[in-house]
C-alpha positions as CSV (number, residue, x, y, z in Angstrom):
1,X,-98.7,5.2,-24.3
2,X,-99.1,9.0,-26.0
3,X,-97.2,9.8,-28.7
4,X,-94.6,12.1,-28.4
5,X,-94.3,15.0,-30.8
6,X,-90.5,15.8,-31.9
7,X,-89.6,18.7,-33.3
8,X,-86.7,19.4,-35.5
9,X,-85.1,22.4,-36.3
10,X,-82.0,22.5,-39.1
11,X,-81.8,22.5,-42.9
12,X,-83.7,21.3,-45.8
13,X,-82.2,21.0,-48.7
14,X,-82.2,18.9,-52.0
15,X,-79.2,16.2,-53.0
16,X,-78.1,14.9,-56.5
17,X,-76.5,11.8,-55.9
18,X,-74.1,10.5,-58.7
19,X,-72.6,6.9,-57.9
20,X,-70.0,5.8,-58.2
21,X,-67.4,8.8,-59.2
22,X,-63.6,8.6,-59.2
23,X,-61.2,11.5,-59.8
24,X,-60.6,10.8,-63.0
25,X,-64.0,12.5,-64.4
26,X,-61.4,15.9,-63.9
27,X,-59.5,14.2,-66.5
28,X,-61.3,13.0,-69.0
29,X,-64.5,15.3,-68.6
30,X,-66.8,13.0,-68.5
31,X,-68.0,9.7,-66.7
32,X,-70.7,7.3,-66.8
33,X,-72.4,6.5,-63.3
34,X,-75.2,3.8,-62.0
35,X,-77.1,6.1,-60.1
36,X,-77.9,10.0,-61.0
37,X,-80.2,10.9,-58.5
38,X,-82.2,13.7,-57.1
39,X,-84.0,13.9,-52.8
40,X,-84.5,15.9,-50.3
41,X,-81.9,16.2,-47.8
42,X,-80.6,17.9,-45.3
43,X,-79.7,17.2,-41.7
44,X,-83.5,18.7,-39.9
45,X,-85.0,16.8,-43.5
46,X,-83.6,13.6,-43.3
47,X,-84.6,13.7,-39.4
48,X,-87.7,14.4,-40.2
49,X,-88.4,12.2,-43.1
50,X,-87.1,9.4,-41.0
51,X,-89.6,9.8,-38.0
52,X,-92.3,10.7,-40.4
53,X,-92.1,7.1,-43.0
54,X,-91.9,5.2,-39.1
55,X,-95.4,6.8,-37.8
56,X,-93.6,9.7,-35.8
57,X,-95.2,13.1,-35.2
58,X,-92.9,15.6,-36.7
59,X,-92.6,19.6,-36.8
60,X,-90.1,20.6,-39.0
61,X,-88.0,23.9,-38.4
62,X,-86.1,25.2,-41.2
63,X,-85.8,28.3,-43.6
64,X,-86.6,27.7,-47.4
65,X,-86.5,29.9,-50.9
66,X,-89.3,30.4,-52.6
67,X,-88.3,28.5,-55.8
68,X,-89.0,25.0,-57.2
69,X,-86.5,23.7,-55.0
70,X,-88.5,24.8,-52.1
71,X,-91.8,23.4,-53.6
72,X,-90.2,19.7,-54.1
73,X,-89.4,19.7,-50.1
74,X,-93.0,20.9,-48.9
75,X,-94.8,18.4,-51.3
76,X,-92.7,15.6,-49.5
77,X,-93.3,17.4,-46.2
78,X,-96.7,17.0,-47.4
79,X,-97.2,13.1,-48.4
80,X,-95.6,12.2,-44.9
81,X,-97.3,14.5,-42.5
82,X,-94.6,16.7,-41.9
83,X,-95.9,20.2,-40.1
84,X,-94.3,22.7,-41.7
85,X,-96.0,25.7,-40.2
86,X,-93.0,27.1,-38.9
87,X,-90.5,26.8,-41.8
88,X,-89.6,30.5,-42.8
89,X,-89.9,31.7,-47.0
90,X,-87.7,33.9,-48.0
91,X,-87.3,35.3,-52.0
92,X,-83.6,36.8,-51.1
93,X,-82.2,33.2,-50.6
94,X,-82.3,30.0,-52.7
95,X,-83.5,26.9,-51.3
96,X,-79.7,24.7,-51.0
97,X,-78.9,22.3,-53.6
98,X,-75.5,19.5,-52.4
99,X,-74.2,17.8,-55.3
100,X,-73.2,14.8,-53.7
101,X,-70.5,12.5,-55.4
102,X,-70.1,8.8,-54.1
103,X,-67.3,6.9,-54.4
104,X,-66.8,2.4,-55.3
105,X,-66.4,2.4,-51.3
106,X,-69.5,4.4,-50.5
107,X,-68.0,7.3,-49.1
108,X,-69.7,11.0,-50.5
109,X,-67.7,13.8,-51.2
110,X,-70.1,16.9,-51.1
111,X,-70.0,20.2,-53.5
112,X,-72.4,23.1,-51.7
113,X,-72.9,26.6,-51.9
114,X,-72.6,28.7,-49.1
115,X,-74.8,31.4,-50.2
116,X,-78.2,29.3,-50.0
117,X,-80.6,28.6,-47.1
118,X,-78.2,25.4,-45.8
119,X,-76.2,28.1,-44.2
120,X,-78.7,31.2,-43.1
121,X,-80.8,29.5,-40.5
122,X,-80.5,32.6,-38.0
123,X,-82.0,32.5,-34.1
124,X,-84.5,35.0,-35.0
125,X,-86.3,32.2,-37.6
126,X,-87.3,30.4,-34.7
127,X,-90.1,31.0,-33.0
128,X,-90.6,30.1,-29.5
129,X,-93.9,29.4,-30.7
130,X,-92.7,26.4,-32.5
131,X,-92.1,24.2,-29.7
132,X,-95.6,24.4,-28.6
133,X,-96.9,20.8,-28.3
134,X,-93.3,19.5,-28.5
135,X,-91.9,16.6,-26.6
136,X,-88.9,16.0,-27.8
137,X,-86.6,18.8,-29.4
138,X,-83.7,18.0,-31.8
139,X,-81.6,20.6,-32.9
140,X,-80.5,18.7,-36.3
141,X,-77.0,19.8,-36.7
142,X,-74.3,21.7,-34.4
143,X,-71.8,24.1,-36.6
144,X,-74.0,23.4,-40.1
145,X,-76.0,26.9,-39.1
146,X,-72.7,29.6,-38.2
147,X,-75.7,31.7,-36.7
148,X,-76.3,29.7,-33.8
149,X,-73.6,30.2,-31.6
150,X,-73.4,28.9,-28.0
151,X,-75.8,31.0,-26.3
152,X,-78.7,31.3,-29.1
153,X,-78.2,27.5,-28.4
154,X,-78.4,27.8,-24.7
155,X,-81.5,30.3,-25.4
156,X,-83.5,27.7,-27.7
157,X,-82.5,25.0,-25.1
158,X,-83.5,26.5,-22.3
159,X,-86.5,27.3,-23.2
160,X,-87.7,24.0,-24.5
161,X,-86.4,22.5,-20.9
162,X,-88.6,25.3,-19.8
163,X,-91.1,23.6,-21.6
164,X,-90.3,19.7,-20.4
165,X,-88.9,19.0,-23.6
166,X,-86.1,16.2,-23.9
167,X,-83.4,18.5,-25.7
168,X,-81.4,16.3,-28.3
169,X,-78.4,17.7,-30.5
170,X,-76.4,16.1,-33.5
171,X,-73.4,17.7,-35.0
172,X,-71.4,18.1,-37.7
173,X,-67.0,18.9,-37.7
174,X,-66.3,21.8,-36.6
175,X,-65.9,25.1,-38.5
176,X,-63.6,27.7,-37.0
177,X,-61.7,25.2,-34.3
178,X,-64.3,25.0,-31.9
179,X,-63.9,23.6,-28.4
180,X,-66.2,22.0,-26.0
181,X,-65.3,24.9,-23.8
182,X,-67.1,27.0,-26.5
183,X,-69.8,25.1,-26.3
184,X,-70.5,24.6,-22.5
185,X,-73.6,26.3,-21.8
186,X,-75.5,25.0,-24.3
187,X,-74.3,21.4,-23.9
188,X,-75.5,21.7,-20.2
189,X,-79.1,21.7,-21.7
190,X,-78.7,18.7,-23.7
191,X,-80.1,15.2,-23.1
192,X,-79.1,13.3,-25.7
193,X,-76.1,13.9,-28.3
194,X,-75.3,12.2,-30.9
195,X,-71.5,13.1,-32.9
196,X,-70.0,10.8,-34.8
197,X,-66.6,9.4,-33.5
198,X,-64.5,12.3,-36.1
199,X,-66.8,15.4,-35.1
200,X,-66.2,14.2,-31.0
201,X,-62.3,13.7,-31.7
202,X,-61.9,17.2,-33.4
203,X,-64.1,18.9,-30.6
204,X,-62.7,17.0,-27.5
205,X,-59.2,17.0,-28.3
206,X,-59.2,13.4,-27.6
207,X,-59.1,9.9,-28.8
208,X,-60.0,7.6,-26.5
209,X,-64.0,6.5,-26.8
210,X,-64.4,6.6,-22.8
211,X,-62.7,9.8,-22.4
212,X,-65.1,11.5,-25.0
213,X,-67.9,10.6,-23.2
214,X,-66.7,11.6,-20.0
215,X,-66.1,15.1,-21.6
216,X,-69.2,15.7,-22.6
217,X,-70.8,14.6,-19.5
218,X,-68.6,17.0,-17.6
219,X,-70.4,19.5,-19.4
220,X,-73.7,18.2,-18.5
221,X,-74.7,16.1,-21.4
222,X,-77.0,13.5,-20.1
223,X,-76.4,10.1,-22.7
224,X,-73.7,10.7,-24.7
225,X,-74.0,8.5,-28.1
226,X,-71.0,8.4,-30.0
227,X,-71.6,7.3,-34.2
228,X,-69.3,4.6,-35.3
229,X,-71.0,3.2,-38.8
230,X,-69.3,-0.3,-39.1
231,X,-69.0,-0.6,-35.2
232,X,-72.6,0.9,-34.3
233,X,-72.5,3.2,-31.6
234,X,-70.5,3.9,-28.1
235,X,-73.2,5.0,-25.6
236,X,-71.8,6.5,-22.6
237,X,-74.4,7.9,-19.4
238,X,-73.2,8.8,-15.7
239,X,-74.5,5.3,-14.6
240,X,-73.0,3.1,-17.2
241,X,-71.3,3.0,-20.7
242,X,-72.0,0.0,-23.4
243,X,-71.3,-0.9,-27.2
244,X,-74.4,-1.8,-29.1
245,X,-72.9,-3.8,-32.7
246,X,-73.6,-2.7,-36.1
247,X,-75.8,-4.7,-37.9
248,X,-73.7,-7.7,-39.6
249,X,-74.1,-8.6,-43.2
250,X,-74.7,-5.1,-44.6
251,X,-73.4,-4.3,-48.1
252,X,-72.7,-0.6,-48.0
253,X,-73.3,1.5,-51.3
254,X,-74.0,5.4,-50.4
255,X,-73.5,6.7,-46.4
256,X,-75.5,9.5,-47.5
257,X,-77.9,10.3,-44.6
258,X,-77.0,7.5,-42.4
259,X,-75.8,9.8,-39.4
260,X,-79.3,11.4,-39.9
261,X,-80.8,8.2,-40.3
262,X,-79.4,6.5,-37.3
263,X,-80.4,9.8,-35.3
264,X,-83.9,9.8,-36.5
265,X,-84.4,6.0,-35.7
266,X,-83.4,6.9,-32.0
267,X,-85.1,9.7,-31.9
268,X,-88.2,7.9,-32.4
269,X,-87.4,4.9,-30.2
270,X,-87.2,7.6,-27.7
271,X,-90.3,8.9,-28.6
272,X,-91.7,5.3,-28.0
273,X,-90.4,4.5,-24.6
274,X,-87.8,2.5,-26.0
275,X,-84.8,1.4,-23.3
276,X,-81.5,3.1,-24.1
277,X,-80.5,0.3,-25.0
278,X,-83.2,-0.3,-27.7
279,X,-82.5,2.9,-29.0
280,X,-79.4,2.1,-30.2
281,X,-80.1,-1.1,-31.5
282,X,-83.1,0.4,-33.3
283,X,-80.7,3.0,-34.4
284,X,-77.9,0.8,-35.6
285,X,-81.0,-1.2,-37.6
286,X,-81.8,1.7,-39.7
287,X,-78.7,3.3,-40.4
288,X,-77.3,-0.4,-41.8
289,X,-81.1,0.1,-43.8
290,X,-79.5,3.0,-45.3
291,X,-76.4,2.8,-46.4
292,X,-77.9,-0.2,-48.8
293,X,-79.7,3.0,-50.6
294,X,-78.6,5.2,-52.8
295,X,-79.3,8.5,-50.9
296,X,-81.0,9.4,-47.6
297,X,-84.1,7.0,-46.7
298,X,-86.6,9.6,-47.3
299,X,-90.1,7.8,-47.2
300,X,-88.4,4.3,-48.0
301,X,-88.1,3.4,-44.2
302,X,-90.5,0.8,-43.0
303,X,-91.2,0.3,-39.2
304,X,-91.2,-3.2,-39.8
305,X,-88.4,-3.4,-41.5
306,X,-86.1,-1.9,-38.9
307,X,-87.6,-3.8,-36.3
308,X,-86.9,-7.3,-38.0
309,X,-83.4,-6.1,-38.7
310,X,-82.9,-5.2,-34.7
311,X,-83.9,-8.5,-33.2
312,X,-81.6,-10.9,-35.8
């Protein structure tokens, strides 16, 4: 079987990670953690980190400062085999930085800025040039760029359908109330999506797991894969719907990068002729990998690790 080549387009960024933190640090000023730590991160990152540390071919998309900041991301880009040739430098804007605080349960609570790169990925930074070779396209995150709005989606789409590409989209919540309606054309382009069960509430207007799906199928969404952590993931197609269970037995310390995680995994089960149903078993497998990490997975992920976890 060829390997497929995905390319990812989104942000790349760095994290520090402080576990655990409670509110009372704004109290008393100070607070001891376990963990102070600094990785890359980033939706398009952590995507592409993923894919990379399991043998994927991965293009990576994204607009960096020219800063240290920016130098830590290529060299990791670098020890995986990350092609970077078509992430954008700029000297006007500072490679992001998330301070990431993690509560006893797990749970982060993010501080960013929204003057650095995480939020000026613009239409014009991607070349059409970039999808060359490309199987599989992932745009990394829905509403994390405010410069891509629904028809520089539909554009970039388009063309990579143009192209043969399998177009895959993950998301964040929405911004400025968004609906699917403002989203339609681009949606009609997309293959696989993958929301969590919050973002898909906000956007939908709805609450039941069935009647998400069938939303975004009426706007032409092909497999519609709906993020659940504990529960694993709802997976809704025109032909049939199914719940693949979480992983049982995980101790959760930091859901940092698991949604990205997860995606990444399926991404690259796709990539390997995986079933759908595979995918999100393989998917499920890595994420519960994950959140047993302080941080996203970075180069940590072993292929046959997350295979041994799938098939308990």
């Amino acid at each position: 079987m060829d390997e497929k080549r995905t390319v990812i387009i989104g942000a790349a960024i760095l994290d520090v990670l402080a576990r655990p933190v409670d509110p009372s640090v704004f109290e008393i000023g100070s607070l001891p953690a376990e963990t102070i730590a600094l990785s890359t991160g980033g939706d398009a990152m952590n995507e592409a980190c993923v894919l990379a540390s399991l043998g994927g071919k991965t293009r990576l998309v994204s607009k960096l400062g020219k800063d240290p900041g920016a130098e830590l991301i290529l060299a990791r880009c670098r020890t995986l085999g990350i092609d970077t040739e078509y992430i954008v430098r700029t000297p006007e804007i500072p490679t992001s930085v998330n301070v990431v605080l993690v509560d006893e349960k797990g749970e982060r609570h993010f501080i960013t800025s929204p003057e650095g790169t995480l939020r000026k990925l613009y239409p014009e930074d991607v070349r059409e040039e970039a999808l060359t070779g490309g199987d599989i396209l992932s745009f990394a995150s829905i509403f994390v760029a405010p410069g891509f709005d629904d028809q520089s989606m539909f554009r970039l789409f388009s063309e990579a359908k143009k192209r043969g590409m399998t177009v895959c989209a993950d998301m964040t919540k929405r911004k400025k109330g968004e609906t699917l309606e403002d989203l339609r054309d681009c949606l009609s382009c997309v293959d696989f999506i993958f929301p969590n069960y919050a973002e898909a509430s906000l956007l939908t207007g709805l609450q039941d797991w069935e009647e998400i799906g069938d939303a975004f199928l009426k706007c032409g969404v092909k497999h519609v894969i709906l993020k659940a952590g504990a529960k694993g993931c709802f997976v809704k197609t025109p032909e049939e719907h199914f719940w693949s269970p979480a992983c049982p037995g995980v101790r959760c310390v930091d859901t940092t990068g698991a949604g990205d995680t997860f995606t990444g995994c399926f991404l690259f089960a796709l990539s390997r002729g995986y079933s759908l149903r595979e995918c999100a078993a393989f998917a499920n497998a890595g994420a519960s990998l994950c959140v047993e990490q302080v941080g996203a997975p970075g180069n940590g992920l072993r292929l046959e690790e997350v295979l041994g976890r799938m098939r308990k």
